[in-house]
N, C-alpha and C positions, 0 to 999 in steps of 0.2 A: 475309648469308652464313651460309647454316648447316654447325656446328661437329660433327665428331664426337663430344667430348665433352656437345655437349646432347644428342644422338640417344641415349647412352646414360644419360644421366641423366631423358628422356621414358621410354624403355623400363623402365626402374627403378620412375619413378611408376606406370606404364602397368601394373606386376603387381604391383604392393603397395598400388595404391590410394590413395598419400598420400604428399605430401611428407616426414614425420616418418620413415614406415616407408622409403622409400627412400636417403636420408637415413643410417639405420643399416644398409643395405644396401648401401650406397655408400661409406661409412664417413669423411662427413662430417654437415655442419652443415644442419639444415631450412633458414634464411637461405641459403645458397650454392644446397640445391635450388633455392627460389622463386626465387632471381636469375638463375640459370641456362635456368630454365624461362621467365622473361621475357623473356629474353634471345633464346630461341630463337621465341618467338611475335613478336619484332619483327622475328627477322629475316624469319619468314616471312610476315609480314603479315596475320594469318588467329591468331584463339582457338584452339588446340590441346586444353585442358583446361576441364572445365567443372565446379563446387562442384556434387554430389548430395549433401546430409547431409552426414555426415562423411567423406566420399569423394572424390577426383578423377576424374572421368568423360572420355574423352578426345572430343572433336569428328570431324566425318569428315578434317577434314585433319587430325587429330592419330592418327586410326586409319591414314591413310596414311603419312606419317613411320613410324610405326611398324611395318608390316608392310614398307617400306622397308630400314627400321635393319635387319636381320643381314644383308642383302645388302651395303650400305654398312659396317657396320663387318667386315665377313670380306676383304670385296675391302682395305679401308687395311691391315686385319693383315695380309694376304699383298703387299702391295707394302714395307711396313715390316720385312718377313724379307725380302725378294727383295735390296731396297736394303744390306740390312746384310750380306749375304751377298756382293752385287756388293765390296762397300767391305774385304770382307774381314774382318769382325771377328770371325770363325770362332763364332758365338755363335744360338742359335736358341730358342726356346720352343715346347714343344708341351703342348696341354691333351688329355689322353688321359680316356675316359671307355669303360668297359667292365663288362661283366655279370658277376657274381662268379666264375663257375666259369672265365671267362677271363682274371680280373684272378690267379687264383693258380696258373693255368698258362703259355698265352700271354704274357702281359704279364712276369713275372720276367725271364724267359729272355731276351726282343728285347729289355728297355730295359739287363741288364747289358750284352749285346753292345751296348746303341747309346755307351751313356758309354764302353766300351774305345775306340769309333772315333772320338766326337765326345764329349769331355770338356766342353766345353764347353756344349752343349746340356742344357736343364734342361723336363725332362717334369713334370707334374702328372698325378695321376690320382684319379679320383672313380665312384664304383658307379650305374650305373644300369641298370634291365632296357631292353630294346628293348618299344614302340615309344618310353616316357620316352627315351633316349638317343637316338632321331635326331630327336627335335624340340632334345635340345638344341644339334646338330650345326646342324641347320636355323636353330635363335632365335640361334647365334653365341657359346654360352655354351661349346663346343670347337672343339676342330681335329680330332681322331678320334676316332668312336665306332666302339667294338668290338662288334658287333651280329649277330645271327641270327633265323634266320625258318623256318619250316617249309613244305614244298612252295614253290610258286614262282611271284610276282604279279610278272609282266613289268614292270608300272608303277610297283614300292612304291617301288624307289628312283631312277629316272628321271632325278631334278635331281641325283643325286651320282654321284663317283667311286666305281668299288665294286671291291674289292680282296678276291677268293675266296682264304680261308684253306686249309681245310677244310670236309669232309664229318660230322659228331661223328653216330654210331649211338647211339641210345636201349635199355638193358638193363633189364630188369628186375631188379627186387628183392625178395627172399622174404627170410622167418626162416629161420636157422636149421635149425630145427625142424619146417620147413616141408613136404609131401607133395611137391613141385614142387621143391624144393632141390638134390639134385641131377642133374634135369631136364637136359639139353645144351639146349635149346630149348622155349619154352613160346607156346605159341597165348594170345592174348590174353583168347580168349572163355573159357580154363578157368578163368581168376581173376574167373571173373563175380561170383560170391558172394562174395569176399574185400570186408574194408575197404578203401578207397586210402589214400595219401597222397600230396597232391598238393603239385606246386611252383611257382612263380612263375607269374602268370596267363596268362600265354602258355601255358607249358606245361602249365595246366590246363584251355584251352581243347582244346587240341590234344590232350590225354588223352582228354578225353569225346568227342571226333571220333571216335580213333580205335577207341572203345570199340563207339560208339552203330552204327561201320560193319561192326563184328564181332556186334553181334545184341544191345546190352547195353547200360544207362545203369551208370558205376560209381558206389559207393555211397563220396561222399569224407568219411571221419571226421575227417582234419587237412589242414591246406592251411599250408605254410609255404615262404615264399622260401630260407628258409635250408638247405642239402642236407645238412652235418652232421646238422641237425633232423631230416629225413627219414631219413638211415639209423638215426639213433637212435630213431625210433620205430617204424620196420621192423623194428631188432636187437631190440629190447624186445618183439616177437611180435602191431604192433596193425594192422597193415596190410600190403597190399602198395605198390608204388610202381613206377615208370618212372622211368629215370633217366638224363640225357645218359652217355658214359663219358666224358668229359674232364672231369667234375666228379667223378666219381669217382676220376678220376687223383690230388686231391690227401688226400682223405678215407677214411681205412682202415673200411671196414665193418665196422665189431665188430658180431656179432650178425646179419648179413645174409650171404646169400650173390647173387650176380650168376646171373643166366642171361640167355641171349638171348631175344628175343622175336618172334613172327611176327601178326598182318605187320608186316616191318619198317618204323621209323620213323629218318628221319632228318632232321637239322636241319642246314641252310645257315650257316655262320660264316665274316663278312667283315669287314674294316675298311670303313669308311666315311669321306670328306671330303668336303668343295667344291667343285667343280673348280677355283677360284678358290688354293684352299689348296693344293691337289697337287700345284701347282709351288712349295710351297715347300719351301728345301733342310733343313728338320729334321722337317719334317711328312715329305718326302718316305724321308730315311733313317730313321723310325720304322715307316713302312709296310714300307719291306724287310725291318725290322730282322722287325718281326710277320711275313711273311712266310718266313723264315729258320727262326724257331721252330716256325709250326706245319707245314713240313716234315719239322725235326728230331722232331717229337713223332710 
């Protein structure tokens, strides 16, 4: 019979490569891995793992198990909230995972409202850009990823539930100092000769689209995920930038000024689950709770 607890203790080896490394990733004993992991090869009857060098290499039934495991352990998490919810123990967990410009807007807002209603429930949260945060949604490693995308691939999210936030319009950003400062409205292609500074690779792809469609490759001098970084070296007179405004909601522009930009650009932001997880009742009141927020915003 195989055991949840092996399925995630295969998975562990399965991306560290090694009993030892997963082990401290698991945050037990190499011994308990290896006995675990025999454990789970007897029951399935069939070598899982196989010695390359210093490595563990997984077999095809062990690359099965494994691309099994997040379906198998997201469906026991959501029947393990359903049960504990039926039984009434008013008590839920939710692993929230979200893109920075959403974790200090979005996020504050819905999870203070969620503990006023549901004290009980205890949310985690961890940074990741989209598409990293929907595979980690996908591999089981959360319950919500707070995620966006630009324009719009009928297929990207297909297997989940998908929960529309918000619409977040893209502003540009000049110095100060700037000819274009205070601009009401700037064409994209005028900032052809400027420096950029670009943000998280998403949105640096999706910069040079929108560039290359206005007549122009832009010339990127910094490229940082962090957006304070970027207004601060816009304020500092070394580039220009593009900029979500709901990241800018929480970071005061010293040094920069905002104008709008044509053509406009806009990015799709949604929560994201399982469908498996959407019925459960703390995943489910943290979706509304997110919803709620970026209403009020």
């Amino acid at each position: 019979m195989i055991e949840a607890r092996h399925l995630r203790v295969l998975r562990a080896v399965a991306a560290t490569g090694s009993f030892s490394a997963a082990a401290r990733e698991l945050g037990c004993t190499q011994p308990a891995v290896s006995q675990q992991m025999k454990a789970l090869e007897s029951s399935a009857g069939t070598p899982l793992l196989i010695r390359t060098g210093r490595e563990m290499r997984l077999t095809q039934a062990g690359e099965v198990l494994v691309r099994h495991a997040a379906g198998i352990l997201a469906g026991l998490t959501a029947a393990e909230e359903e049960v504990a919810a039926i039984a009434g123990l008013r008590a839920g967990r939710v692993r929230l995972v979200s893109f920075p410009s959403g974790s200090s807007t979005l996020v504050p807002t819905a999870l203070a409202a969620l503990r006023a209603a549901h004290p009980g429930t205890r949310v985690s949260l961890v940074e990741a850009e989209p598409p990293r945060s929907v595979e980690m949604l996908r591999e089981g490693d959360c319950d919500i990823a707070l995620a966006f995308r630009y324009g719009s691939n009928a297929t990207e999210w297909d297997d989940l539930v998908v929960r529309p936030l918000l619409v977040d319009r893209l502003v540009g950003l000049v110095p100060e100092g700037h000819a274009l400062a205070e601009a009401g409205t700037v064409a994209i292609r005028d900032l052809a000769d400027e420096p950029w500074i670009a943000g998280c690779p998403r949105c640096r792809r999706q910069l040079v689209e929108v560039c290359e469609e206005s007549g122009f490759t832009p010339r990127i001098d910094f490229a940082t995920d962090d957006y304070p970084a970027v207004i601060g070296l816009v304020g500092a007179g070394l580039g220009v930038a593009v900029m979500p405004e709901l990241a800018i909601e929480s970071v005061r522009p010293k040094g920069a000024r905002t104008v709008a930009v044509e053509p406009a650009v806009e990015r799709e932001i949604v929560a994201l689950t399982l469908p498996d997880l959407a019925q459960v009742p703390a995943v489910a009141a943290t979706l509304d709770q997110l919803t709620r927020a970026a209403a009020r915003g």
